[in-house]
N, C-alpha and C positions, 0 to 999 in steps of 0.2 A: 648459305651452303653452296660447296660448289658443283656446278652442274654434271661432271662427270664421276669426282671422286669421290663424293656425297660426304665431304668431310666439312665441319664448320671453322669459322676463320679461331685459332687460338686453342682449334681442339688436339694438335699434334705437336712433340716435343719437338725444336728446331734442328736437332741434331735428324738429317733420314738417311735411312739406310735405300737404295732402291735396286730394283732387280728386274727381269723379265718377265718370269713365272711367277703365278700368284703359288703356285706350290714350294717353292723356295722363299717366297716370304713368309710363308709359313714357319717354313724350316727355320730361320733365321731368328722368328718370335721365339721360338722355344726352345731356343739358347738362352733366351733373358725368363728372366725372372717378372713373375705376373704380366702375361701379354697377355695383353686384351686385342680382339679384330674389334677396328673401328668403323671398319664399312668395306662394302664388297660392290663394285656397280661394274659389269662387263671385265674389263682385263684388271681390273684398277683393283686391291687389296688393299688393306692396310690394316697394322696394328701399333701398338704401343706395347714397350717393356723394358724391365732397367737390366741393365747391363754392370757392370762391377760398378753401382751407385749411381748410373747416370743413364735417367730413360730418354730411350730411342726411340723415333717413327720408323718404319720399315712400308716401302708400298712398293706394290707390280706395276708395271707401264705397259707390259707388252712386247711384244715385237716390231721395231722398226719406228722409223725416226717420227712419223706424225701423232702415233697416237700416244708415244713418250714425250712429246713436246707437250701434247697436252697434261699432262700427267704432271712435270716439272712445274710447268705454270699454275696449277692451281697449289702443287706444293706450296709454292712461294706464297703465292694469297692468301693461304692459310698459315704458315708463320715459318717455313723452313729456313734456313740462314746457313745449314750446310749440308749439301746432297753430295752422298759419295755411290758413284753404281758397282755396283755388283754382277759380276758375268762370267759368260763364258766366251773365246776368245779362239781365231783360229792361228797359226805361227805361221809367218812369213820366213824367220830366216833360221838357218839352224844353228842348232844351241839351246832349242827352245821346244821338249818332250811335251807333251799328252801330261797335266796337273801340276805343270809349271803355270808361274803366274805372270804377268806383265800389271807394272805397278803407269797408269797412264800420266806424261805429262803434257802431251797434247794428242791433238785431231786433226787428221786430214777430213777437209770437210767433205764427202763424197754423199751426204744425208742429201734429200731432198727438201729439208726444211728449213735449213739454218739460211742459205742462199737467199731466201724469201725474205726476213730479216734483216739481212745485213749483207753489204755484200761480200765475196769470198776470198777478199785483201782483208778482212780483220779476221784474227788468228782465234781458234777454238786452242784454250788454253785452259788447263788444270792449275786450280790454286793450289801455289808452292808447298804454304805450310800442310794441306790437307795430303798433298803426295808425300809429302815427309813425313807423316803421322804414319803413314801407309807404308811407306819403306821402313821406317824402325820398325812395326811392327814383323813385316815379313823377318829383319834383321834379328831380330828377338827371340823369332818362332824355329829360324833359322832354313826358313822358307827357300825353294829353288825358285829366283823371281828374275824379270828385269825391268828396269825403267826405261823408258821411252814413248817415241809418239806411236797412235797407232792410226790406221787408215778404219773410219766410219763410214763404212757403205748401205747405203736400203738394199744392194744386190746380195742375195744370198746364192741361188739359185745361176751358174751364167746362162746365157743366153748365145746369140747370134757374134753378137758386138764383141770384141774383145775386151776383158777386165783390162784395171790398172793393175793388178797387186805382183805382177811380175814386175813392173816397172816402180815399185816403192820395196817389194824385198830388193830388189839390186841396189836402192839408195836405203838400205839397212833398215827400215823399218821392220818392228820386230811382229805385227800383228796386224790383224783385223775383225772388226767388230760392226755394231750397227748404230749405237748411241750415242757414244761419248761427246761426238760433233755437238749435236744438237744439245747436252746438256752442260757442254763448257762455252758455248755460244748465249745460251738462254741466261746461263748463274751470271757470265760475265755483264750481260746486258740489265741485268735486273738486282745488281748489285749484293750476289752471295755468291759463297765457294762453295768448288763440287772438284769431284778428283773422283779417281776409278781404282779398282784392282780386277783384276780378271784372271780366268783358268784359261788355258789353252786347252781345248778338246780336238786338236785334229792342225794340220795343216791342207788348206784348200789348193794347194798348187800340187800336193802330192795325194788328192784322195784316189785317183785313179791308182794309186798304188796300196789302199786301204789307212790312209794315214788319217780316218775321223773317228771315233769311237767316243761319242760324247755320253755314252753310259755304259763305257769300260771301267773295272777298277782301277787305273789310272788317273783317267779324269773325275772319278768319283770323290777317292781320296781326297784328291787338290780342290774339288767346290768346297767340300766339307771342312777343309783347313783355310779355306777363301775365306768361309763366313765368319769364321773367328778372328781372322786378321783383318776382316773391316770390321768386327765390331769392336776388336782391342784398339783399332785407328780411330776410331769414333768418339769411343769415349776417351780417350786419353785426348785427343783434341777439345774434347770439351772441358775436361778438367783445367787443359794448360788456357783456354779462355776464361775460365772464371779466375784464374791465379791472380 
């Protein structure tokens, strides 16, 4: 069993869905049909449920890059083969509203953990086919999204220091988040895919102008049309693997 997510090795379907909030995993199980919670130990959720024929793991990691690295890695020891995260996401550039989505195909590495790792010349990168699972779907739903990289930072909060994210929206980066690094670093090192979609709830270069509202009816909407576009990406990735 594993020591944090008290899950045993072969007891979760390799397809996972993953999130921040164990109350959005929740949410996300009962969209599927017969979830069951498989364990609950501090930040860490999880359940199982089928989705149009094809069951899914769904689990919480938390907030911020150390205690989700933990979280991915025992995914993996327990049998995961494809983690896609699920978020929410703040806009770097405009074009990109309060429930719009960014479909990720990489990470700037600004986490605290992947560095540790590996050093920060090998690129945190989203598997192709799982971002294209991702984009058809948003394409299908006819979803307001975009693709691109986004900047993974543990900084939520600024400080003293100055951020980067003035100097990555000016090189067009469309977003910023806290995971993705750490979890396109971990899949690629340990030999599975993961790929992201996210909400945008706010842009942090403009809050001082009121522009965060991550439980506004805008960003509400777009979580809630998130969850079903990663899980119509999920499983249709899974299908097109067993073809």
């Amino acid at each position: 069993m594993q020591p944090h997510l008290k899950l045993e090795t072969g007891s979760i379907s390799p397809y996972v869905l993953v999130c921040g909030d164990p109350a959005r995993a929740e949410l996300i199980a009962n969209l599927c049909e017969n979830p069951k919670q498989l364990a609950y130990n501090r930040e860490y959720r999880t359940f199982v449920g089928t989705y149009n024929g094809q069951q899914v793991t769904i689990t919480s990691h938390g907030v911020g890059s150390a205690g989700a690295a933990i979280c991915f890695e025992e995914l993996i020891k327990t049998g995961a083969k494809v983690i896609i995260r699920v978020g929410t996401c703040g806009a770097l550039i405009d074009g990109l509203g309060q429930g719009d989505h960014i479909v990720t195909t990489a990470a700037v590495r600004e986490d605290g953990v992947s560095s540790l790792l590996i050093p920060l010349g090998y690129p945190a990168v989203a598997d192709s086919g799982v971002t294209d699972a991702l984009e058809a779907a948003c394409k299908r739903e006819k979803a307001p999204y975009k693709r691109g990289i986004v900047v993974a930072s543990d900084l939520f909060y600024p400080g003293i220091l100055p951020s980067s994210l003035e100097l990555y929206s000016k090189a067009g980066v469309p977003g910023v988040e806290m995971e993705c690094a750490t979890l396109f670093v971990i899949a690629s090192l340990r030999g599975v895919r993961a790929g992201g979609i996210l909400t945008v709830d706010g842009n942090p270069l403009k809050w001082n102008e009121g522009n965060y509202d991550p439980h506004g009816e805008k960003v509400t909407t777009g979580k809630s049309r998130m969850l079903k576009l990663a899980l119509e990406g999920i499983t249709t990735l899974a299908k097109s693997d067993k073809a």
